[in-house]
C-alpha distance (Angstrom), angle and dihedral (degrees) to the residues before:
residue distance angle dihedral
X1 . . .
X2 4.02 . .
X3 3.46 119.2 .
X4 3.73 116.8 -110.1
X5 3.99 117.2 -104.3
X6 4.14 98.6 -161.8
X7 3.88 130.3 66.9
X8 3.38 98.6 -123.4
X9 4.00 101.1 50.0
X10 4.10 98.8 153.8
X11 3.95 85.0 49.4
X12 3.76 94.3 49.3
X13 3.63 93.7 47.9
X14 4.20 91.9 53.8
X15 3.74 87.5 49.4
X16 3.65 96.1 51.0
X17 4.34 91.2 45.5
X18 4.01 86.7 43.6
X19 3.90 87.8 48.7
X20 3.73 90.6 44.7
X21 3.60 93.4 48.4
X22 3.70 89.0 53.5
X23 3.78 104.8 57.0
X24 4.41 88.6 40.6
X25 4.02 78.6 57.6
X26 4.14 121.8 91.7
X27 4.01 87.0 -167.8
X28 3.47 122.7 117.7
X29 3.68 116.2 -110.6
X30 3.85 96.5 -103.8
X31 3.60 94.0 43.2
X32 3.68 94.1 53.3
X33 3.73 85.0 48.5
X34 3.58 93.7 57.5
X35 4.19 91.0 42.8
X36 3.31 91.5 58.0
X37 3.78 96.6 48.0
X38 4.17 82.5 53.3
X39 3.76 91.1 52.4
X40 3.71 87.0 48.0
X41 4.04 94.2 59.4
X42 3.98 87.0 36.6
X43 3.71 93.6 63.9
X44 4.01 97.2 28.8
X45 3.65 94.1 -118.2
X46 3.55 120.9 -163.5
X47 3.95 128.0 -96.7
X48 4.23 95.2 -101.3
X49 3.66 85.3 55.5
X50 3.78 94.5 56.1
X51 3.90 81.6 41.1
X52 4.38 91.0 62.9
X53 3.72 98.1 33.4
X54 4.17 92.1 42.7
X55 3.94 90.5 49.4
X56 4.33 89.3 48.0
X57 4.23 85.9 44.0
X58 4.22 96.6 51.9
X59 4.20 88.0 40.1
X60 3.97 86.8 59.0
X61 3.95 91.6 37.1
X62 3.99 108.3 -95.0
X63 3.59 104.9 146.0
X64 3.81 135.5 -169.3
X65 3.95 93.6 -88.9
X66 3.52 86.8 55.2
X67 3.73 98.8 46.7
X68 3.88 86.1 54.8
X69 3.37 88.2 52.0
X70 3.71 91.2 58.6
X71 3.51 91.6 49.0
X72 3.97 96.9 47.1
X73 4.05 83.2 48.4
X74 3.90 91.7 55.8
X75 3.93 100.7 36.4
X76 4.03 90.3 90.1
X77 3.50 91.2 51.4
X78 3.95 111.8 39.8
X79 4.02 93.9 29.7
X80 4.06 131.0 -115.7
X81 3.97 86.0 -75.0
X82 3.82 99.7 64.7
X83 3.62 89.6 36.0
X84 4.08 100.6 53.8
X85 4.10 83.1 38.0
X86 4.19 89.1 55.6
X87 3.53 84.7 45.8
X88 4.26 100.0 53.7
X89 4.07 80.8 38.4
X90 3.87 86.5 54.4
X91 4.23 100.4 46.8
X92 4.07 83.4 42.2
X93 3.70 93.8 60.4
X94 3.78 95.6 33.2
X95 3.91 85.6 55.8
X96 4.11 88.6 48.5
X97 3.80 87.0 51.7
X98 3.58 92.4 55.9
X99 3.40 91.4 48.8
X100 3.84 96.8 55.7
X101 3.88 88.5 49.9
X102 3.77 95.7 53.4
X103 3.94 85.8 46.4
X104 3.42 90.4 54.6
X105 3.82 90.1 42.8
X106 3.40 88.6 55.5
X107 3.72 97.4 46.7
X108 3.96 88.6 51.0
X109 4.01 83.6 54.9
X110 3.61 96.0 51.5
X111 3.68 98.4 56.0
């Protein structure tokens, strides 16, 4: 096995499978957004995955309503459980996002 070059190996090797996963896929942008968020409540991902795929969604335009959406759309399937769990995950990382910006708001103050 070769030894990683880059600091952030595990990191590198998501981007590269998300990136590959991306150019095998014929979906639009926006719908492979809003997949992905399915899969995510589907296999009770944790909050810092929410975190990554929310952050992609809102740069290509998904917004709350449609992230409720989503999760109306997959309640049937996955159950109440999965869907109330997604939705804790969801505030948690939308809290830690908040908290990066206002870290970074604060750095940008201090300098």
């Amino acid at each position: 096995m070769a030894e990683s070059t880059s600091e952030t190996p595990v990191l590198d090797l998501l981007a590269g499978m998300t990136a590959d996963s991306l150019e095998a896929s014929s979906l639009d942008s926006e719908t492979l957004a809003l997949v992905r968020i399915a899969a995510l409540v589907a296999v009770d991902a944790p909050a810092s995955s929410y975190l990554l795929n929310l952050a992609a969604a809102n740069e290509i335009g998904i917004d709350a309503d449609d992230v409720r959406g989503v999760l109306a759309a997959v309640a049937p399937i996955v159950g109440t459980a999965r869907v109330a769990s997604a939705t804790g995950k969801i505030a948690r990382a939308l809290a830690v996002a908040i908290e990066i910006v206002e870290d970074e708001e604060q750095d940008a103050q201090d300098q």
